[in-house]
N, C-alpha and C positions, 0 to 999 in steps of 0.2 A: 566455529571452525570454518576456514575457507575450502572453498568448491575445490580445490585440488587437492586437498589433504585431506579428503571423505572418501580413506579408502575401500571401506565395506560399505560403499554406495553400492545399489542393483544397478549398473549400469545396462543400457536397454537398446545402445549402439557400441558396433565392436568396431565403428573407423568412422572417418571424416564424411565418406559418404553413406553413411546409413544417420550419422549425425544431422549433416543438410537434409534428407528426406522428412528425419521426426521432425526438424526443427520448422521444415516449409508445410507440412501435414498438420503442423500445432495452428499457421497460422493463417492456413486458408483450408480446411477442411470444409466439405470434402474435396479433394484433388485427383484428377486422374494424371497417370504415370507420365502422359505426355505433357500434361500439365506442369510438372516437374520440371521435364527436360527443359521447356521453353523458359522459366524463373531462371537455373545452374545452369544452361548452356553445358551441360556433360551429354556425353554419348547416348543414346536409348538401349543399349546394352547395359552398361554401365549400371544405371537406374533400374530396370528391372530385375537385373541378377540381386541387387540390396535389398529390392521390394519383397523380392522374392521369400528372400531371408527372413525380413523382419516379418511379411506374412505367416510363415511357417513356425516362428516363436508367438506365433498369436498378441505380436505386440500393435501389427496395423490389422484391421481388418476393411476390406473390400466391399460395396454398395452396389450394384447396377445402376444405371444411368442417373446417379445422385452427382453427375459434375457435368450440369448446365451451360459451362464456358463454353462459348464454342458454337458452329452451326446444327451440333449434333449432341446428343447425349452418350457418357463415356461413364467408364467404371470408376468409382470415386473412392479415393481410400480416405481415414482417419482415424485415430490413435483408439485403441480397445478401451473403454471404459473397465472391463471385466478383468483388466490384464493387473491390476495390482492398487494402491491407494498411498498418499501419503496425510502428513497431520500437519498441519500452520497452527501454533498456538505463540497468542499474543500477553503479555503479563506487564500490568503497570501499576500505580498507585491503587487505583480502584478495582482492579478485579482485573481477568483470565477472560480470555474468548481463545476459541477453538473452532479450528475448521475443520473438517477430514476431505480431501480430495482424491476423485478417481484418476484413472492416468489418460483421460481426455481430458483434465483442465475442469471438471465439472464437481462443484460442491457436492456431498451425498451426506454431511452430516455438522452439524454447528450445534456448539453450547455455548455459553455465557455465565461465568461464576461473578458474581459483582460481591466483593471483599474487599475489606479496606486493608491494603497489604504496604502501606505507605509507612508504617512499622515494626510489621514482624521479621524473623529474624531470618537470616538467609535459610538454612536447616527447614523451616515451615516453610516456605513460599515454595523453594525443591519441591518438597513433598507434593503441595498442592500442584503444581504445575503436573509432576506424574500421575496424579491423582486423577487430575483430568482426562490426560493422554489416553488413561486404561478407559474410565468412563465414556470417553467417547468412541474407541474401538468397540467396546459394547454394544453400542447402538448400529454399527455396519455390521451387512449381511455379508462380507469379505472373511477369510479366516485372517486372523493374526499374523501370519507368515507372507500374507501378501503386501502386508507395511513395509512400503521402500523406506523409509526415513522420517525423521521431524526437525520440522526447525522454528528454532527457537525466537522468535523477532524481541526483542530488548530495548527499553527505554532510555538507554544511557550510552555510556560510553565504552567500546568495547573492542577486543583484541581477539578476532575472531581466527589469525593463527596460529592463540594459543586456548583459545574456545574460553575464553571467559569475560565475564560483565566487569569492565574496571569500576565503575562509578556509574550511579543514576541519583542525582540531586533529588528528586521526586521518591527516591526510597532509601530512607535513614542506613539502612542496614547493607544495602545491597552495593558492596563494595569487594573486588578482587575473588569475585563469584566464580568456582570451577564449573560454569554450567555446562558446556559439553563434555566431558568428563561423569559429571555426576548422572548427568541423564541417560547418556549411551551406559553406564552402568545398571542404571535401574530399569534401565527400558530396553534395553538389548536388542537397539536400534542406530543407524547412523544419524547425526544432528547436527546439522545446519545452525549456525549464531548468523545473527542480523541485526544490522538498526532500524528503528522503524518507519525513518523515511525513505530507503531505499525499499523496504516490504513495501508501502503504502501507493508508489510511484511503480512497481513490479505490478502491482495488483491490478490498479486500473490499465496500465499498458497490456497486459496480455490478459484481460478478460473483459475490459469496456473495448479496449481501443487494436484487440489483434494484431499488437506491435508494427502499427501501421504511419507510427509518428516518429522519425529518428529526433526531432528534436524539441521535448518535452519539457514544462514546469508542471507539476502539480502542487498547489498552495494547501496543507492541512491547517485547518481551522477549528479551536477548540479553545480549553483550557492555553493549553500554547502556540506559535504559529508555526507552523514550517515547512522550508521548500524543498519538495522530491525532483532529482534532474537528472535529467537523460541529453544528454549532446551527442552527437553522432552516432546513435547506436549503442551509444555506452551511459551506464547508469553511474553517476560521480555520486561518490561518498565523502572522500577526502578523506585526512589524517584522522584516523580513530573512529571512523565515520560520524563523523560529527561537522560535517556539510551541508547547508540547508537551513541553519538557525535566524531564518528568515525574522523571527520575533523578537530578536534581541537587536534590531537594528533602530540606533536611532533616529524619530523622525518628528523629534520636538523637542520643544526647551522646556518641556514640562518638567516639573520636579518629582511626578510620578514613581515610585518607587518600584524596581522590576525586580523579580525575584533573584536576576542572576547577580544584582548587586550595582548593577546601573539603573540612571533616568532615564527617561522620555522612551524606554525604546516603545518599539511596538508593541510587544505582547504587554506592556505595562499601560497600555492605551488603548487599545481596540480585541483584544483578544476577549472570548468568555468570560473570565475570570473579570477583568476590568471592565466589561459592558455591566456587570450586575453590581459591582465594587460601586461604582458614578449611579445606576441606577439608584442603588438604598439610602444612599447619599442623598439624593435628588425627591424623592419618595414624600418627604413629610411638606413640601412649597409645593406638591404637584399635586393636581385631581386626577391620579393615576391608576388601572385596575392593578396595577404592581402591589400598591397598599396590600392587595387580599390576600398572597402571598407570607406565610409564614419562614421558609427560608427562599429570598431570590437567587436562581440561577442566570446562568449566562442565557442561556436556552430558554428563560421564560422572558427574559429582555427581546430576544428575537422572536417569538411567538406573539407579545404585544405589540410591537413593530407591526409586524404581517395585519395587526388586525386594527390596524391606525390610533393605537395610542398613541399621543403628544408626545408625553416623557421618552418613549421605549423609543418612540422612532428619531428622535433628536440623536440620542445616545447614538443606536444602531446607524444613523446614516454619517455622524460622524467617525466612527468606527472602519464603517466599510469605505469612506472615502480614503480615510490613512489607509489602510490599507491597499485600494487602489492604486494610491503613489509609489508605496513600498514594493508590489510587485512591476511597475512599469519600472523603478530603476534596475529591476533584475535582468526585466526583460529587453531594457534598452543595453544592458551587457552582456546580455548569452544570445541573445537574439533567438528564441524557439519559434516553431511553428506552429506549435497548442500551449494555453495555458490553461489547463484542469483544475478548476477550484472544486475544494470539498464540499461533499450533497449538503451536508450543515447549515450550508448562506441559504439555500432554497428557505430554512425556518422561517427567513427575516420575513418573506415576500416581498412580490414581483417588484415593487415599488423600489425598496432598498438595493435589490440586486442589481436596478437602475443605473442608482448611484455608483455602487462597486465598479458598472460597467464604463460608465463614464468618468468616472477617474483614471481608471487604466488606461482606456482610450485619450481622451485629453495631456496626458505626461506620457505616454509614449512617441517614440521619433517616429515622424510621418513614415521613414524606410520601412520599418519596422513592422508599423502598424498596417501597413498593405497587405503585408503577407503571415498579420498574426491569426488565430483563432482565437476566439476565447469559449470557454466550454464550464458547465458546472457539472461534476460527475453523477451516473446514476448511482452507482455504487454506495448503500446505505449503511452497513454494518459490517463487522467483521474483518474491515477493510486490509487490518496488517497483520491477520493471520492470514487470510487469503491469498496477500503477498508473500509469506512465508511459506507457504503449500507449492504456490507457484515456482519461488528460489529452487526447491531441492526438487521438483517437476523437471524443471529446466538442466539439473546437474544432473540426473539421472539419464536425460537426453544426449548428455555432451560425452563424448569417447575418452 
């Protein structure tokens, strides 16, 4: 469901300016009043008659000289933790994560269901998804009534203003899913629908990076590849949100076989799945510790790498080099100002992440390259529930 059609959202601003306050308190807390003024450039009445308010609903609360800025120290506000929570729950082929967020942006509760849901049938995976929801409200010290909402982040392809999952290729069954509908049912809650490169790209911007980047790539890196984007402030989805299929682009003449029904792309080449594919292949011509391995992962190719296997690091460095190209031709057309790769490349080590760097660098325009950053996220788990916790934070805030 889209952020304007969550009408039984708690909404936590009653106008544009008590909106701009949560929204500038979210991202530079703590803040004092005058502080505000000098960001909006509105009145100092203005701002404190809002403050006032949302003080008085206990939805900001006030510090003593916790706002630094400045030659002096000043009263510092930022968003109640105590004031209510919501739930990011993420569901793909392999299993359920779960986040529960406070209404400062701060995680208070995470689980992990790892389930192979890559076949069961829409009816059980519901289930389990609410199954979750309840279980993790269980473990917060909050009452039940203070859940603003859940949102739902989703693998596939989806119509989020009419709250359902069209298609996810990675799950047999899960096609023309009522999920906002079924869930605001069983949970008697407002829910938020997502994809999960827009969760994933939400996540890091407003809790690695304090939305302090208007223009953003994040590269996820896994099983498949894909790019999260943020151009001016705005987070680009595209038609069905299905923007960002960074992996399915071709970048060889290999005959490779890619799941979505083409060669060479990328994720048929450098992706998890394909770095362990070439490894077990490669395994029996190699004095490799890969051998010792009963079933090779992606993740155990990148952990050999880090610790200078032959085989693993051939593979892996040629991996993160296509890839490298692959995100400099994104970057040489949207032109960002960060490119956030997923914590994941850290596995390869220092050495690989070498290579990643100097491919990106090397195939980007000199223009370009002056004014890029390139960054690997700290953000380790939970990534695209946390983005989804974040989503209906953020809609709760907006008037």
């Amino acid at each position: 469901m889209s952020i304007d059609k969550l009408l039984n959202l708690n909404k936590l601003a009653a106008n544009g300016t008590q909106t701009t306050i949560l929204q500038i308190v979210r991202d530079n807390s703590p803040i004092s009043r005058s502080g505000i003024v000098s960001l909006t450039g509105q009145p100092h009445a203005a701002i404190s008659r809002s403050t006032a308010i949302l003080l008085s609903k206990n939805i900001l609360v006030e510090d003593g000289g916790t706002d630094t800025k400045g030659p002096r120290r000043k009263r510092g506000l930022r968003l109640n933790p105590d004031y209510g929570y919501v739930i990011g729950i993420e569901y793909g082929p392999d299993g359920i994560e779960a986040v529960a967020m406070n209404t400062a942006y701060q995680p208070i509760a995470k689980s992990t269901k790892t389930i192979d849901l890559a076949n069961r049938d829409q009816k059980e995976i519901l289930e389990l998804i609410c199954a979750t929801v309840k279980s993790i409200q269980k473990d917060i010290k909050m009452p039940a009534a203070q859940c603003l909402g859940v949102a739902a982040v989703d693998p596939g392809l989806i119509d989020d203003d009419a709250g359902i999952s069209a298609l996810a290729t990675t799950m047999e069954h899960w096609n023309n899913v009522p999920v906002v509908n079924t869930l605001e049912e069983q949970l008697k809650l407002p829910v938020l629908l997502l994809g999960t490169s827009t969760a994933k790209i939400l996540a890091v911007d407003r809790l690695e990076l304090n939305n302090s980047i208007a223009n953003l790539l994040y590269i996820e890196y896994g099983k498949g590849i894909a790019c999260g984007m943020k151009l001016n402030n705005t987070y680009i989805s595209g038609q069905g949100h299905l923007a960002g299929e960074l992996g399915h682009l071709q970048i060889s003449n290999s005959q490779a076989v890619c799941r979505c029904g083409g060669v060479g792309c990328l994720e048929a080449m450098a992706s998890l799945t394909a770095i362990a594919k070439t490894a077990a292949a490669g395994i029996e011509s190699n004095n490799s510790s890969l051998s010792q391995k009963h079933e090779l992962t992606g993740m155990d190719v990148l952990r050999a790498a880090a610790q200078h296997d032959r085989l693993a690091s051939r593979i892996v460095d040629e991996a993160l080099e296509r890839l490298g190209v692959a995100v400099a031709g994104i970057v040489n057309i949207l032109s960002p100002k960060m490119v956030l790769f997923d914590s994941v490349i850290n596995e390869a080590g220092s050495e690989a992440v070498a290579v990643l760097m100097r491919s990106l660098q090397k195939t980007v325009l000199a223009s370009h390259r002056r004014q890029l950053e390139i960054r690997i996220s700290s953000l380790t788990s939970h990534i695209g529930a946390l983005g989804g916790a974040a989503a209906i934070l953020d809609a709760c805030l907006t008037a």
